[in-house]
N, C-alpha and C positions, 0 to 999 in steps of 0.2 A: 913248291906249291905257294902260290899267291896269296895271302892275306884277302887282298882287293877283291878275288875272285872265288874265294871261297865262300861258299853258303851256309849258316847254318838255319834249321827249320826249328822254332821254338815254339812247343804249344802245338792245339790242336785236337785234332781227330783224324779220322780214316784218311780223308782229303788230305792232311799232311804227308802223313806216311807216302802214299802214292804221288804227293809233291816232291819228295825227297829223292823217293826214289827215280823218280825223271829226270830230275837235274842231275842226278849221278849216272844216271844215263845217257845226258848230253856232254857228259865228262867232265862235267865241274866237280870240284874236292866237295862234299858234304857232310856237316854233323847235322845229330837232333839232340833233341834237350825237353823232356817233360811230354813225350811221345809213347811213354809203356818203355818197358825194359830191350835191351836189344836195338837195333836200327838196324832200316828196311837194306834188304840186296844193293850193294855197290856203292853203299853209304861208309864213311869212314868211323862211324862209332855214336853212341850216346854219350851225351856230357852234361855236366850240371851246369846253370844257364852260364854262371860266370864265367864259367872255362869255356864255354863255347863262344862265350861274345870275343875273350882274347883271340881265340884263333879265327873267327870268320870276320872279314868286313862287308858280307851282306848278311842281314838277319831278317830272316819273313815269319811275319807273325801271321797269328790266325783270323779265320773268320768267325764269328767276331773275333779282336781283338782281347777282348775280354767280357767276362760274364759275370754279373753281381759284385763287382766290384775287385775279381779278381781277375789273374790272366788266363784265358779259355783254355783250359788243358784236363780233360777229361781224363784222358791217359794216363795222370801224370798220378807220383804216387801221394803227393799233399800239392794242397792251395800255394801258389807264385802269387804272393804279394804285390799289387803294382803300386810299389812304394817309390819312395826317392831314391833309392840303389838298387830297384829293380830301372830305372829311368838313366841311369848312369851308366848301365851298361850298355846302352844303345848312344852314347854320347861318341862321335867319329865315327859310325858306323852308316850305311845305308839300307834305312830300313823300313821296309812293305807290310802293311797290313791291311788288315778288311776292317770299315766302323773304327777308325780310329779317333772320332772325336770325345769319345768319354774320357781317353786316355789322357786327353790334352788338360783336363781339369787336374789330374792327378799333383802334378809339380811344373813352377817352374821353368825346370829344365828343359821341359818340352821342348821349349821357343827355342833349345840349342839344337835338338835333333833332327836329323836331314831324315825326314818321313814321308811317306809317300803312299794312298790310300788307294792300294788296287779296285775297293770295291767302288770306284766312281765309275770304273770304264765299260762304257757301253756293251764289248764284247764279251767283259762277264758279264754282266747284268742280264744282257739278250740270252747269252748262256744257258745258263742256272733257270734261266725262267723256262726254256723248253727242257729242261734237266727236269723240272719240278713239276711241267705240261706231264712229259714223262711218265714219271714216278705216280704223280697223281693218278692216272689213268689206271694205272698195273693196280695200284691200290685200291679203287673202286671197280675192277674186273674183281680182284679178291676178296672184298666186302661185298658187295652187291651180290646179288643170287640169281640173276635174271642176267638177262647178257645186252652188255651198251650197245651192241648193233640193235636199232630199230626201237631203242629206248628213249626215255624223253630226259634232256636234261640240261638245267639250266647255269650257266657260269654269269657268275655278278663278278665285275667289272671287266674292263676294256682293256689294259694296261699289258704291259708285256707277258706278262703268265698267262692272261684269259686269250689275249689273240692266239696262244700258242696251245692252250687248252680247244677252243673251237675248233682249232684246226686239224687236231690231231681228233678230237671225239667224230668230227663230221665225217675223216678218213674210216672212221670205225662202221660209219654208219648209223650214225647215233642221229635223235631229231635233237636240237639245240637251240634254246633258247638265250641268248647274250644280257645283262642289264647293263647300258652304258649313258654316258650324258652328251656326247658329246654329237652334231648331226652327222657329221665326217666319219663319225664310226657306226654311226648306222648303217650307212652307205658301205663299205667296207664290209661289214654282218652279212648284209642283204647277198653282196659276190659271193662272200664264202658259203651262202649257203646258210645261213644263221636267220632267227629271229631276232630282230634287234626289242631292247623295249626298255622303257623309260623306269625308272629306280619307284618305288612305289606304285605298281601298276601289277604287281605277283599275282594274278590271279586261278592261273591254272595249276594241275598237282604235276609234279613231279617226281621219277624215280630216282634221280641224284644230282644231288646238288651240292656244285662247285661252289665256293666263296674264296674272294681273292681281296674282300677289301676289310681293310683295318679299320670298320667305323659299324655302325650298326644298321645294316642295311638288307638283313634278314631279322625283323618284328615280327612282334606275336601276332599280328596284324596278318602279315605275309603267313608265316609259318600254320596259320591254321586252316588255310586251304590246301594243305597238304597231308596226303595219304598215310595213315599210319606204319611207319616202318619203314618209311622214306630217310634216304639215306644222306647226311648230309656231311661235305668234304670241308674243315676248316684248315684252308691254305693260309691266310694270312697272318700278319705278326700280329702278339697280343695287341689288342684286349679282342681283336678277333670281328666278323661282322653277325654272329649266329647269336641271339637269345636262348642261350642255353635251356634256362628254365621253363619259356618257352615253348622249347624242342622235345623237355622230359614231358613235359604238359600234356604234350599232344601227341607222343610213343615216336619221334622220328630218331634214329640212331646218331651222333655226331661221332664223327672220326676227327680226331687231330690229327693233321699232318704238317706239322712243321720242318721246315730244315730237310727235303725231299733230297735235294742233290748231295747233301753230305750223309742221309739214311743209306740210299737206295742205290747212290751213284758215286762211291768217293772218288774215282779212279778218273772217271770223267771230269768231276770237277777237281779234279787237282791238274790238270793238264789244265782248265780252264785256268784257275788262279796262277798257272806257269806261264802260261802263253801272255795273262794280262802283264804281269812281271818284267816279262821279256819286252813288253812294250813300251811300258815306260822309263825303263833302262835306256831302250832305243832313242826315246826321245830328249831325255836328258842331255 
């Protein structure tokens, strides 16, 4: 067994596990490390980070890479410190993560680590974002009470989630409304079938509403021409685009949904963050 070409998965959630398991199914040697007790089918064991860095010379870290300050490992049974000897351990090693620029503040050492930040590449990104189209949708069939065919509902922004949100709500039969800035994706709206319409211009009610953008772009302005017990979806990363207060203001329900492909979908995305993997090894 190869050093070079063994894998180990450190950190994590569900996505992991089902990453793990994959690659042990492509027949590469696999540990895990801060993953719950146990490790998935065809994996070669759990190990504590240290011992797993000596035996693997590829280490994939999570998406993110870490969370408040620690290393993202939800599974895990205490806090992974991303200290200077958690940074040492990745020193000679080839190692993948998702959001690895916070890490980079941490030491140093960084500068010595051969890192490589799967979540730049397109084909996750494009991914996750119909992973999350997805997810979204099943989750507002299950919240909503009324049914998205022949419902009215509007998705704010344009960007790879909202293109793949319109597309998938129009297949449903849904009336859609788009807010985008761009004229090139109005034109785009218009083919699919979409309303296209300019960011501050909300003026009709709607029965669920999508948000995909990280800035505030659902005001109480907007929000109050909308029907009581209107349903609203926050997809985006904090601080979020919905006025919460707002939204209690005037009885519209918000659902959080963050992090849809690693809720709803780990399995899927963990062949995603495999496949991106696999790519930049390629190109290296």
């Amino acid at each position: 067994m190869s050093l070079a070409t063994t894998f180990g998965v450190l950190g994590g959630d569900r996505r992991q596990l089902y990453l793990a398991q994959s690659l042990a199914g492509d027949g590469y040697p696999v540990y895990t490390s801060c993953l719950g007790e146990g490790s998935p089918p065809g994996c070669l064991g759990s190990l504590p980070p240290a011992e797993l860095a000596a035996r693997c010379g590829i280490l994939l870290l999570p998406l993110p890479a870490s969370r408040n300050g620690v290393l993202n490992a939800p599974l895990a049974s205490s806090p992974v410190p991303l200290d200077e000897d958690f940074v040492r351990l990745l020193l000679g090693k080839q190692v993948y993560g998702g959001m690895l620029s916070p890490l980079r503040a941490v030491s140093p050492l960084w500068e010595q680590v051969t890192a490589w930040d799967y979540y730049t590449r397109e084909e996750l990104l494009l991914g996750n974002a119909f992973l999350t189209a997805e997810g979204a949708v099943g989750l507002a069939i299950h919240e909503y009470e009324g049914s998205l065919g022949g419902s009215r509902c509007l998705v704010t922004g344009f960007g790879r989630i909202g293109k793949a949100l319109c597309t998938a709500l129009r297949g449903l039969g849904a009336q859609v409304d788009c807010c985008a800035r761009k004229p090139r994706d109005f034109t785009v709206l218009r083919a699919l079938g979409c309303q296209p319409l300019a960011y501050g211009r909300l003026e009709q009610p709607y029965d669920v509403i999508f948000n995909t953008v990280p800035a505030p772009v659902l005001t109480a302005q907007a929000l109050s021409r909308q029907r009581w017990g209107t349903l609203l979806l926050e997809l985006a990363s904090p601080p979020g685009g919905i006025d919460r207060e707002a939204a209690r203001r005037f009885g519209l329900r918000v659902v959080d949904a963050p992090g849809l492909p690693g809720r709803l979908a780990p399995k899927a995305a963990g062949e995603l963050i495999k496949e991106a993997v696999y790519a930049i090894m390629e190109e290296a």
